[in-house]
N, CA, C and O atoms as CSV, one atom per row, in Angstrom:
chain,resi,resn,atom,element,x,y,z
A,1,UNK,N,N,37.412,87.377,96.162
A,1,UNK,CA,C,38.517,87.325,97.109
A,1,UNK,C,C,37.954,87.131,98.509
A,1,UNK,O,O,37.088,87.837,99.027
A,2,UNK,N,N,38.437,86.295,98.941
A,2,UNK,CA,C,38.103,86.087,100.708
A,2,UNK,C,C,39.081,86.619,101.791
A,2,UNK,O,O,40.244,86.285,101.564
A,3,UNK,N,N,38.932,87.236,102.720
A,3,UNK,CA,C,39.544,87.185,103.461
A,3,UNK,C,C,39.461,86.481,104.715
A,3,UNK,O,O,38.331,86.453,105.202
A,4,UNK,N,N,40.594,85.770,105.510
A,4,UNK,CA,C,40.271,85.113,106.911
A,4,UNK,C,C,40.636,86.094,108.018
A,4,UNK,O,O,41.753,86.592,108.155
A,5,UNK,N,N,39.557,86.323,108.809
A,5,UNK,CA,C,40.013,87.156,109.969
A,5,UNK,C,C,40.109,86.523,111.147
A,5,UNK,O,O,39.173,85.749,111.344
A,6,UNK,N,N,41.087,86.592,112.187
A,6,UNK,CA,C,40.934,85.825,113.284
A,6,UNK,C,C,39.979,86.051,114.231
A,6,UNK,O,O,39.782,85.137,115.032
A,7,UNK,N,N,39.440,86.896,114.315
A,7,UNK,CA,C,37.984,87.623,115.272
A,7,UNK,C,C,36.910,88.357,114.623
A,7,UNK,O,O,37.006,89.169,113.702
A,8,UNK,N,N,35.701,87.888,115.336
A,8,UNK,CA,C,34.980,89.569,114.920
A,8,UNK,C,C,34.309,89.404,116.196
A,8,UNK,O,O,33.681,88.408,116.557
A,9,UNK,N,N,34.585,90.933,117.117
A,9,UNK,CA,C,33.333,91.352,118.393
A,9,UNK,C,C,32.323,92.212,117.725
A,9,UNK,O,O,32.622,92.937,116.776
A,10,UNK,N,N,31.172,92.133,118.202
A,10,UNK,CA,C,30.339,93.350,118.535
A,10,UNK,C,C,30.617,94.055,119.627
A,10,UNK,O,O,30.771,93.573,120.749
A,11,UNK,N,N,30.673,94.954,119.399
A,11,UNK,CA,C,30.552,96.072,120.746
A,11,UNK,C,C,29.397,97.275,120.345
A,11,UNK,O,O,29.519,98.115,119.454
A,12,UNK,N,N,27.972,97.054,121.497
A,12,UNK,CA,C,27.282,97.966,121.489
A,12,UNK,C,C,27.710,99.569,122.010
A,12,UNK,O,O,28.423,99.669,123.009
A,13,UNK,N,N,27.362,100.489,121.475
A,13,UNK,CA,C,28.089,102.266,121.562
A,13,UNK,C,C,26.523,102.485,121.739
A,13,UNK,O,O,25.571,101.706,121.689
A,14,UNK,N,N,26.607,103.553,121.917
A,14,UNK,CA,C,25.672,104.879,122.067
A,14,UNK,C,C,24.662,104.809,121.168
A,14,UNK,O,O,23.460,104.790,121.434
A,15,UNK,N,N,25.477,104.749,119.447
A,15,UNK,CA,C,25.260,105.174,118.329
A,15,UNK,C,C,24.260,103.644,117.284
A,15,UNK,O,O,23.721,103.772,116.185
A,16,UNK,N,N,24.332,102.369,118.138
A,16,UNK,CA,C,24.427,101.225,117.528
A,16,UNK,C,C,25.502,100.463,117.722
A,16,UNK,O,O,26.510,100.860,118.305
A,17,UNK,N,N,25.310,99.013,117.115
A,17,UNK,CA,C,26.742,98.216,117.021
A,17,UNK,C,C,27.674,98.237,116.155
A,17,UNK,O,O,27.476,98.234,114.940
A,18,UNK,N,N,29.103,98.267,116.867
A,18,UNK,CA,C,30.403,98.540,116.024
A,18,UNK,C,C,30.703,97.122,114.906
A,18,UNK,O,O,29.766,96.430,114.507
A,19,UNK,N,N,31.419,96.993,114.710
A,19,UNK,CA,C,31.819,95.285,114.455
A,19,UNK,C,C,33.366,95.535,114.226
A,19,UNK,O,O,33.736,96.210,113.265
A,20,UNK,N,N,34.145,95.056,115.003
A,20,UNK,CA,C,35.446,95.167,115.425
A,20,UNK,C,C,36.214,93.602,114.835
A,20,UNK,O,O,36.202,92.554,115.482
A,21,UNK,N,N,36.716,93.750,113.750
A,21,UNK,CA,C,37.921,92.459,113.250
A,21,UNK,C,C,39.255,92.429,113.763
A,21,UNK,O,O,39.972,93.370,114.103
A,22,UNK,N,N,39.390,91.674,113.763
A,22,UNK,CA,C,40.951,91.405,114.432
A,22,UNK,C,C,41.682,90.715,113.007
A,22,UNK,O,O,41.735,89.490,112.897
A,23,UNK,N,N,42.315,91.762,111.783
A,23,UNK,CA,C,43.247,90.895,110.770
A,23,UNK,C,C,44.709,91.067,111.000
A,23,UNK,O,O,45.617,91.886,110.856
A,24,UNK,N,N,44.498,90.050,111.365
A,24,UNK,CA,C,45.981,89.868,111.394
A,24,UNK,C,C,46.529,90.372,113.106
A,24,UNK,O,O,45.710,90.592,113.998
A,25,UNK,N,N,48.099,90.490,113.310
A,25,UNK,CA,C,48.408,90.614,114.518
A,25,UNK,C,C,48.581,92.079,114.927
A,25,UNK,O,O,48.929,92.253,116.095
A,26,UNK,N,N,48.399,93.151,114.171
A,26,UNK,CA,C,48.586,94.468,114.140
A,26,UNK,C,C,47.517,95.077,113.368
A,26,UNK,O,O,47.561,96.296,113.205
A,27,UNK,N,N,46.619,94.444,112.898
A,27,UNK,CA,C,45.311,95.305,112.181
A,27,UNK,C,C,44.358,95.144,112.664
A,27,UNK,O,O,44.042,93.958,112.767
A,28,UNK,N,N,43.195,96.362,113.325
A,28,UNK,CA,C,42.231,95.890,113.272
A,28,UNK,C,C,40.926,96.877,112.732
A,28,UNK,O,O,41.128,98.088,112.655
A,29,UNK,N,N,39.905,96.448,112.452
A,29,UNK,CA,C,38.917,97.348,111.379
A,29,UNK,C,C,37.630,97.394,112.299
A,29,UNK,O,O,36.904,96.442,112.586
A,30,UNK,N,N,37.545,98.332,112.583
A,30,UNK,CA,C,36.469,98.858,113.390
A,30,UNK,C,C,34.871,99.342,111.902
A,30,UNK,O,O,35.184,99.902,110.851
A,31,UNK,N,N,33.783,99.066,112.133
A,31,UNK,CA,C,32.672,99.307,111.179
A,31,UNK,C,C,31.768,99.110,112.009
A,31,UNK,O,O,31.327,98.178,112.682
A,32,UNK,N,N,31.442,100.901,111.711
A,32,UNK,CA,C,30.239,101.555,112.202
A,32,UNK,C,C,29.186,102.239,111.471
A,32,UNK,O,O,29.379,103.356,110.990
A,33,UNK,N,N,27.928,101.536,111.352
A,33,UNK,CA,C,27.449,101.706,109.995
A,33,UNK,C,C,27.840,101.795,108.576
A,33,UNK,O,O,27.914,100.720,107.981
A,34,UNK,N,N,28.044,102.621,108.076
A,34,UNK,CA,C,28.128,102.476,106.836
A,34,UNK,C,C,29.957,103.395,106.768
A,34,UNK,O,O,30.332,103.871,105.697
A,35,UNK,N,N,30.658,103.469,107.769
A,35,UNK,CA,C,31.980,103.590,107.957
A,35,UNK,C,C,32.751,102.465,108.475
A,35,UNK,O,O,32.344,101.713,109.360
A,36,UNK,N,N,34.228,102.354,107.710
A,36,UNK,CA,C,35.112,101.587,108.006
A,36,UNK,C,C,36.457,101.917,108.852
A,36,UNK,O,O,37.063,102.640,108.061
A,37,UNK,N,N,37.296,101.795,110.048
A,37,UNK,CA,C,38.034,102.474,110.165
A,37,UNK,C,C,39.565,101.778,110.595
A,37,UNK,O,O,39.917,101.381,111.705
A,38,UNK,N,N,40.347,101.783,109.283
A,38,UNK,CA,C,41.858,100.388,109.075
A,38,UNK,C,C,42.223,101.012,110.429
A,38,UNK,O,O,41.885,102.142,110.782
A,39,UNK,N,N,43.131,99.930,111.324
A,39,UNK,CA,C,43.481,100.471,112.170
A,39,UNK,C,C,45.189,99.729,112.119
A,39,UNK,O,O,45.087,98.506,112.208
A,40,UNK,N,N,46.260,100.065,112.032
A,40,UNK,CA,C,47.836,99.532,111.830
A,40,UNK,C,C,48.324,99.632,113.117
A,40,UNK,O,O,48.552,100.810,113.393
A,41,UNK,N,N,48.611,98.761,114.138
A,41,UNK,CA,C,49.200,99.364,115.142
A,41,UNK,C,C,50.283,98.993,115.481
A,41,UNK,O,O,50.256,97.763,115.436
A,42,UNK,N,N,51.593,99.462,115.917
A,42,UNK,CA,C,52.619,99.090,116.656
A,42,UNK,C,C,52.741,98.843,118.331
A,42,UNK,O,O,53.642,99.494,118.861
A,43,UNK,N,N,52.032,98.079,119.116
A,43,UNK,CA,C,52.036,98.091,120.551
A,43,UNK,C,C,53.010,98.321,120.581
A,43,UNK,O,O,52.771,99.215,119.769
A,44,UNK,N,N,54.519,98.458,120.811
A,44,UNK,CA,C,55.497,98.637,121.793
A,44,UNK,C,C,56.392,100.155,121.482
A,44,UNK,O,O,57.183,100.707,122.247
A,45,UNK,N,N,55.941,100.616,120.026
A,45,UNK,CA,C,56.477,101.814,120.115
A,45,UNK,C,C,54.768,102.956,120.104
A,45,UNK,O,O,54.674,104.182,120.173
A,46,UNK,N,N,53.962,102.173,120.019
A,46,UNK,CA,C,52.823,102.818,120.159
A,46,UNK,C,C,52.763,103.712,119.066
A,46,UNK,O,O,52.965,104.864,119.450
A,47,UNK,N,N,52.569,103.625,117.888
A,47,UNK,CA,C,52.392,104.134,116.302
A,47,UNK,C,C,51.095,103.508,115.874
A,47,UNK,O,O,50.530,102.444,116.124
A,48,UNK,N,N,50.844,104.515,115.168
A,48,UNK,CA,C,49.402,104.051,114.449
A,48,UNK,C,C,48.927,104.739,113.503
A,48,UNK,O,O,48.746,105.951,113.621
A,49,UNK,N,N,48.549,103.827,112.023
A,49,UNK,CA,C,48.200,104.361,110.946
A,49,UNK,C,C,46.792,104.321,110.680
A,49,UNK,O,O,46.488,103.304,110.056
A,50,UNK,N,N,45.961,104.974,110.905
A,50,UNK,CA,C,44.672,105.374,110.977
A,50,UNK,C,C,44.063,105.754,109.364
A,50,UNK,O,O,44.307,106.839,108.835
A,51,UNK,N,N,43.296,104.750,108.743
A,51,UNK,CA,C,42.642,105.163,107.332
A,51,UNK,C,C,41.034,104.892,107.828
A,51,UNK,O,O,40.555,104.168,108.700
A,52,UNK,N,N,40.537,105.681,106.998
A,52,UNK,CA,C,39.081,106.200,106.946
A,52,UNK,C,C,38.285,105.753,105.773
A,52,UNK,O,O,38.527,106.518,104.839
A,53,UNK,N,N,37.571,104.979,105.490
A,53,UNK,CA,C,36.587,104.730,104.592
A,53,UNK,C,C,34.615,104.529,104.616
A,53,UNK,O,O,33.883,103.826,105.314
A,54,UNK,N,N,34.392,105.303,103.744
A,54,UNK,CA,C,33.117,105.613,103.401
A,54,UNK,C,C,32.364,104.189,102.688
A,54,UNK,O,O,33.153,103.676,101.895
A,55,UNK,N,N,31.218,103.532,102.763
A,55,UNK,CA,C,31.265,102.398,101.956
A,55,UNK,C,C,29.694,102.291,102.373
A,55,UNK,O,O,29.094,101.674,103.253
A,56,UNK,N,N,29.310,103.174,101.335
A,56,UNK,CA,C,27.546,103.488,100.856
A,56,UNK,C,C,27.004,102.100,99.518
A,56,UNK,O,O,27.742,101.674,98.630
A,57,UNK,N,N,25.909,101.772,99.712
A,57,UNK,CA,C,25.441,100.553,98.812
A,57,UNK,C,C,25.901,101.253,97.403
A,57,UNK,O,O,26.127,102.424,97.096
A,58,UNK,N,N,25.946,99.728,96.518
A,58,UNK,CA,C,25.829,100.623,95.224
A,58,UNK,C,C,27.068,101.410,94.758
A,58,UNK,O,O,27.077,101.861,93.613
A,59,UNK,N,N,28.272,101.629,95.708
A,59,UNK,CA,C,29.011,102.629,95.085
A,59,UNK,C,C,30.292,102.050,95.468
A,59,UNK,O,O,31.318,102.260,94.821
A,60,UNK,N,N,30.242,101.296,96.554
A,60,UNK,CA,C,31.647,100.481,96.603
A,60,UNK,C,C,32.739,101.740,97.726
A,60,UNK,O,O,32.524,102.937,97.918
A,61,UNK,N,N,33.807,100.921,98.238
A,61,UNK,CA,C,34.665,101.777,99.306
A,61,UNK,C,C,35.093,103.247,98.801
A,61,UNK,O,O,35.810,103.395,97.811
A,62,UNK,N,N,34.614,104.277,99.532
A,62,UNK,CA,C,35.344,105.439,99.181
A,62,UNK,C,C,36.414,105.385,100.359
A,62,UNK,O,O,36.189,104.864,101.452
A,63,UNK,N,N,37.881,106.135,99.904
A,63,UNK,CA,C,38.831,106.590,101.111
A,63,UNK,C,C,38.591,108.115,101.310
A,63,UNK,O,O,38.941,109.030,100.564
A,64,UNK,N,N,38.040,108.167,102.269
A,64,UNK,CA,C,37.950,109.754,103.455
A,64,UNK,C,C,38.997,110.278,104.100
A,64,UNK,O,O,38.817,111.246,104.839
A,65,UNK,N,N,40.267,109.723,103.927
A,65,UNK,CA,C,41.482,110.392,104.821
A,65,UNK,C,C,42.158,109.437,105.404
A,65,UNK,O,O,41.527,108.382,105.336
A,66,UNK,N,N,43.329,109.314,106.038
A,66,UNK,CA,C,44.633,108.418,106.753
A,66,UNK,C,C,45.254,109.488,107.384
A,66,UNK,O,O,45.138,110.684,107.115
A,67,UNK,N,N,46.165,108.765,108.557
A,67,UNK,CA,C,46.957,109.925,109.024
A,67,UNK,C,C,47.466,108.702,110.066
A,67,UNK,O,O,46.728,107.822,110.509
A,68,UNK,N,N,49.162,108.884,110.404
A,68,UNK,CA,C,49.924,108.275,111.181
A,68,UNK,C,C,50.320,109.018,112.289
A,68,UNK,O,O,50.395,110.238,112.143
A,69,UNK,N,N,50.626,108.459,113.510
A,69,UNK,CA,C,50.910,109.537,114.682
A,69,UNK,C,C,51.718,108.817,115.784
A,69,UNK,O,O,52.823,108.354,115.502
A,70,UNK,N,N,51.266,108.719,116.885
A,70,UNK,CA,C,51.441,107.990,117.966
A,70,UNK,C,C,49.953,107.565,119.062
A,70,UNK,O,O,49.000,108.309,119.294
A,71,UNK,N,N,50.083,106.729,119.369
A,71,UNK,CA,C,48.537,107.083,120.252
A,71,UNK,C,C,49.022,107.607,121.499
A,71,UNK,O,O,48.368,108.645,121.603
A,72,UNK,N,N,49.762,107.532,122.505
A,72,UNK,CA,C,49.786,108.465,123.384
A,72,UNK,C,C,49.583,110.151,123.393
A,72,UNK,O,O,49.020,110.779,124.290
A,73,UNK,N,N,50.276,110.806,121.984
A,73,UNK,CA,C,49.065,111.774,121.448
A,73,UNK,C,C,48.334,111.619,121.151
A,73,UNK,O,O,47.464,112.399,121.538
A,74,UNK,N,N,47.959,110.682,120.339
A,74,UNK,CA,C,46.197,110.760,119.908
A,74,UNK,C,C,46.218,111.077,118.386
A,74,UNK,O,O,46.772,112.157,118.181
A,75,UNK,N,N,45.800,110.485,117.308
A,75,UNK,CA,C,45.279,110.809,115.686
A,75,UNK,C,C,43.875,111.029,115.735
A,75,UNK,O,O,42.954,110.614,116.438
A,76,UNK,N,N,44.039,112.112,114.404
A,76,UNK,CA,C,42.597,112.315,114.291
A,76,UNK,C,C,42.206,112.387,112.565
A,76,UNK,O,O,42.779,113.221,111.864
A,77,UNK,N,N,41.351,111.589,112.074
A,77,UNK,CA,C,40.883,112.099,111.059
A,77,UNK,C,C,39.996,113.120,110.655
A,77,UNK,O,O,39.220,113.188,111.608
A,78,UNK,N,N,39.670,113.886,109.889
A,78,UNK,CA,C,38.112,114.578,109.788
A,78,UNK,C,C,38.084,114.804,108.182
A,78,UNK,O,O,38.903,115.197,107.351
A,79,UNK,N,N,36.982,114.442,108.161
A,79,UNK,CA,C,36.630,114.580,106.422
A,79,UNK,C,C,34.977,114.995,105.862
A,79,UNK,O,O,33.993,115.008,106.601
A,80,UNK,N,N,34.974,115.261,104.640
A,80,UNK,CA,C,33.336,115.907,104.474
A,80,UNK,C,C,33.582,115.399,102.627
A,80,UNK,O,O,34.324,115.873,101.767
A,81,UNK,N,N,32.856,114.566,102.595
A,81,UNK,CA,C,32.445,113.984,101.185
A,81,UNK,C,C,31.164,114.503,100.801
A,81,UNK,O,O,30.140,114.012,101.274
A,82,UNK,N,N,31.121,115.791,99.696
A,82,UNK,CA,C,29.897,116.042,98.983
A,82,UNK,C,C,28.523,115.624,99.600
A,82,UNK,O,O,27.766,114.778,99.124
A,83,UNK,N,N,28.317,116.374,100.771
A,83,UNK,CA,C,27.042,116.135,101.381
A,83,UNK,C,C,26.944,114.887,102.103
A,83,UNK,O,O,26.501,114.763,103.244
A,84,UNK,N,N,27.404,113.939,101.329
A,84,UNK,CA,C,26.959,112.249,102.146
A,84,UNK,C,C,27.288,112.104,103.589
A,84,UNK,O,O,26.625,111.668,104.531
A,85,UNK,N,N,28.592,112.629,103.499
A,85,UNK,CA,C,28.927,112.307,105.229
A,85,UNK,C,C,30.033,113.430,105.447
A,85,UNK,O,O,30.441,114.263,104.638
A,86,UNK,N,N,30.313,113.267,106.454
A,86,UNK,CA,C,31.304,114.527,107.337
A,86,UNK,C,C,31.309,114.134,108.726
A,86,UNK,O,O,30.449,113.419,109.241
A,87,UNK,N,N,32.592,114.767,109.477
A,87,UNK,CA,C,32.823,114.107,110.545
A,87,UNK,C,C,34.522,113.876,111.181
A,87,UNK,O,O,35.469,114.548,110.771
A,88,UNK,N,N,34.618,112.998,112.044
A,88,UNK,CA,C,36.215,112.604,112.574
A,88,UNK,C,C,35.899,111.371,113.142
A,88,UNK,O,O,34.811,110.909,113.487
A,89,UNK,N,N,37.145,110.867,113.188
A,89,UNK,CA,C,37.223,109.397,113.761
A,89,UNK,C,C,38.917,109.462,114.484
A,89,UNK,O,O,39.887,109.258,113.754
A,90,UNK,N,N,39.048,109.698,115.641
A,90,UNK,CA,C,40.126,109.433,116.055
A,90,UNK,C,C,40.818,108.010,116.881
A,90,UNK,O,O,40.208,106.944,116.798
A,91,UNK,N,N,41.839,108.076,117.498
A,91,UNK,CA,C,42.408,107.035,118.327
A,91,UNK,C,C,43.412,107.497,119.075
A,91,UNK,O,O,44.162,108.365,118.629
A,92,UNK,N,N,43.559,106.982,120.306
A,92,UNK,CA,C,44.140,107.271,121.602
A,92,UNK,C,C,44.524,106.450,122.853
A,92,UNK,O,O,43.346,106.094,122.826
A,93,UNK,N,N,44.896,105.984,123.629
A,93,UNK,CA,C,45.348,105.185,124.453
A,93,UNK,C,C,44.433,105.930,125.983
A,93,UNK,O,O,44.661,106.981,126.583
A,94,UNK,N,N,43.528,105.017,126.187
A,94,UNK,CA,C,43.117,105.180,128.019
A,94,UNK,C,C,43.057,104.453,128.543
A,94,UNK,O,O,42.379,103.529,128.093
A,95,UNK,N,N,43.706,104.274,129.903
A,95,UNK,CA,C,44.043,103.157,130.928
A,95,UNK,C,C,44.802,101.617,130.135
A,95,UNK,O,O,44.421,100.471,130.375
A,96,UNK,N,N,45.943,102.001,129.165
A,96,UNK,CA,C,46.310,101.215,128.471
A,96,UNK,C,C,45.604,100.568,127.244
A,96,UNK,O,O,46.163,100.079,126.262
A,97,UNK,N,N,44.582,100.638,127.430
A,97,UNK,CA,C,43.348,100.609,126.281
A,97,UNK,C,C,43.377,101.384,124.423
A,97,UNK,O,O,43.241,102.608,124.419
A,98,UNK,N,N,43.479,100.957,123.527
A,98,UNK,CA,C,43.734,101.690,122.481
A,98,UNK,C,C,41.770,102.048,122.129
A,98,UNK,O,O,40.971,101.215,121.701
A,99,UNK,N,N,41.515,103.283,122.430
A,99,UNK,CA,C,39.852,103.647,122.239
A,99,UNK,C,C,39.796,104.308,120.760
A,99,UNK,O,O,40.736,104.871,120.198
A,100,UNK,N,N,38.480,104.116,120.250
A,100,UNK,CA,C,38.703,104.353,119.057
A,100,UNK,C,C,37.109,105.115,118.979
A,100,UNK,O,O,36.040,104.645,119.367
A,101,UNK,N,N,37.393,106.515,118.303
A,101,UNK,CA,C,36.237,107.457,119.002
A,101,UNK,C,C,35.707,108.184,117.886
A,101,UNK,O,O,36.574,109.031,117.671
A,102,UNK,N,N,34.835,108.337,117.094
A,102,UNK,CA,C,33.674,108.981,116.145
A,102,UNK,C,C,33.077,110.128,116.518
A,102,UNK,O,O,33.211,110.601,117.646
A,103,UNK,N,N,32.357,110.669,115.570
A,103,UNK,CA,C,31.300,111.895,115.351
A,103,UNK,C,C,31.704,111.834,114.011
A,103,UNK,O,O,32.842,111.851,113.542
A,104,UNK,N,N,30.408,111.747,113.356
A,104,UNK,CA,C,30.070,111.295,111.843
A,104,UNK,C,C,28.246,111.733,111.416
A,104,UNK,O,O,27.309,111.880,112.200
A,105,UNK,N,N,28.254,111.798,110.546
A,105,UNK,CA,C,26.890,112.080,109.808
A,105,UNK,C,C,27.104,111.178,108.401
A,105,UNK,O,O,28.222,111.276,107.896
A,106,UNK,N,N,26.190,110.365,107.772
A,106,UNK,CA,C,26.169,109.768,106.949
A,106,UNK,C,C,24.600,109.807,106.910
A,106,UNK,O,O,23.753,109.692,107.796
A,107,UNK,N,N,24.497,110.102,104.964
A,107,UNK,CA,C,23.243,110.192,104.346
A,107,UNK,C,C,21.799,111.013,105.522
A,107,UNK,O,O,20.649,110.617,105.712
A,108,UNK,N,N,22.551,112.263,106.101
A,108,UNK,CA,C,21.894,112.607,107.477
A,108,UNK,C,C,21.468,112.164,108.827
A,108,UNK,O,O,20.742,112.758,109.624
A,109,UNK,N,N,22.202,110.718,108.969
A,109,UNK,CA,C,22.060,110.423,110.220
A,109,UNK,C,C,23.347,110.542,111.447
A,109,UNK,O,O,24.498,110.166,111.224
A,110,UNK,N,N,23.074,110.898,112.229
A,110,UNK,CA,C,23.911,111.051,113.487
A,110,UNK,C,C,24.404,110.151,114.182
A,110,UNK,O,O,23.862,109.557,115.114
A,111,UNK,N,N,25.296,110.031,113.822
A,111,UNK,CA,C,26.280,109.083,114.589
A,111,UNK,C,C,27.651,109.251,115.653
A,111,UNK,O,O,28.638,109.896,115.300
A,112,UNK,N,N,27.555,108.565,117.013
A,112,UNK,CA,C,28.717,109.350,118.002
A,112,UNK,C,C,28.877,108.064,118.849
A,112,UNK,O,O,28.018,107.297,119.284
A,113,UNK,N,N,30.002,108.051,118.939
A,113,UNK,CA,C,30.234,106.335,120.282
A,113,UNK,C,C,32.231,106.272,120.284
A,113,UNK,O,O,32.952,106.986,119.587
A,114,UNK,N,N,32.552,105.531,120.976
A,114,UNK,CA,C,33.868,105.194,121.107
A,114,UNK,C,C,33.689,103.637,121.782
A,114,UNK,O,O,32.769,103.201,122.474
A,115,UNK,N,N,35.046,102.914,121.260
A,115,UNK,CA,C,34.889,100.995,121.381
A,115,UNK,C,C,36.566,100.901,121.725
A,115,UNK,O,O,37.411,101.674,121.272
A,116,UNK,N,N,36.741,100.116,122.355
A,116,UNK,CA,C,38.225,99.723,122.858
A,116,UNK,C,C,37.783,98.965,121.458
A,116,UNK,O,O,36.778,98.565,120.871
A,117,UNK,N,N,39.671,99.062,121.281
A,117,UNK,CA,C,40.010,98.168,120.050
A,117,UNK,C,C,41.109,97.242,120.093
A,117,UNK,O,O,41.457,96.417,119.249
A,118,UNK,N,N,41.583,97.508,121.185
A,118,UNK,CA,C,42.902,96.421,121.649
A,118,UNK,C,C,43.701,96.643,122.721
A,118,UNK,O,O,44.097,97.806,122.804
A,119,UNK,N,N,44.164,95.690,123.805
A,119,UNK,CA,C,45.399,96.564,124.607
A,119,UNK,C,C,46.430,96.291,124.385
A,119,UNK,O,O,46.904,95.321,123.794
A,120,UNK,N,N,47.042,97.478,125.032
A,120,UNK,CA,C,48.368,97.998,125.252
A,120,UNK,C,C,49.415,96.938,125.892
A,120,UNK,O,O,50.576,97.278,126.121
């Protein structure tokens, strides 16, 4: 199966480079190392469905958690898969900006950064 995406940025973080897709006109998938993070958004009522995936060689996508909210509050995931990884990945709106913000551990490495993911 292929998919066509209309973008992909890098954006260098703290932590390493993100790789940020643009599918479609309301999705976009943020991947940071060996994490994936769906992003559903509604710009004008500002809603957002936030899913979390794990995706280690060899073992294929695990799902770590989802959660819908608003971004002017802010979503947050946090999850802990049998040692491999643990952590949160949230999203939030600054200076109109939709930021999309980590703290993660995978296979013991430390991982922490935040990447604009689209505006407002």
């Amino acid at each position: 199966m292929s998919v066509n995406f209309e973008g992909l940025k890098v954006i260098e973080t703290g932590s390493g480079p993100a790789y940020l897709y643009t599918a479609g006109g309301d999705e976009y998938i943020l991947s940071v190392s060996l994490m994936e993070f769906q992003n559903t958004i509604d710009k004008g009522s500002r809603a957002i469905k936030l899913q979390v995936y794990f995706k280690p060689p060899f073992v294929g996508k695990m799902d770590l958690g989802e959660t819908s909210g608003n971004l002017t509050e802010g979503v947050k995931v946090s999850f802990e898969n049998s040692g491999l990884t643990a952590g949160w990945v949230s999203a939030f709106v600054r200076n109109n900006q939709v930021i999309q913000a980590w703290k993660f551990s995978a296979f013991g490495k430390e991982m922490e950064g935040e990447a604009p993911i689209t505006s407002l």
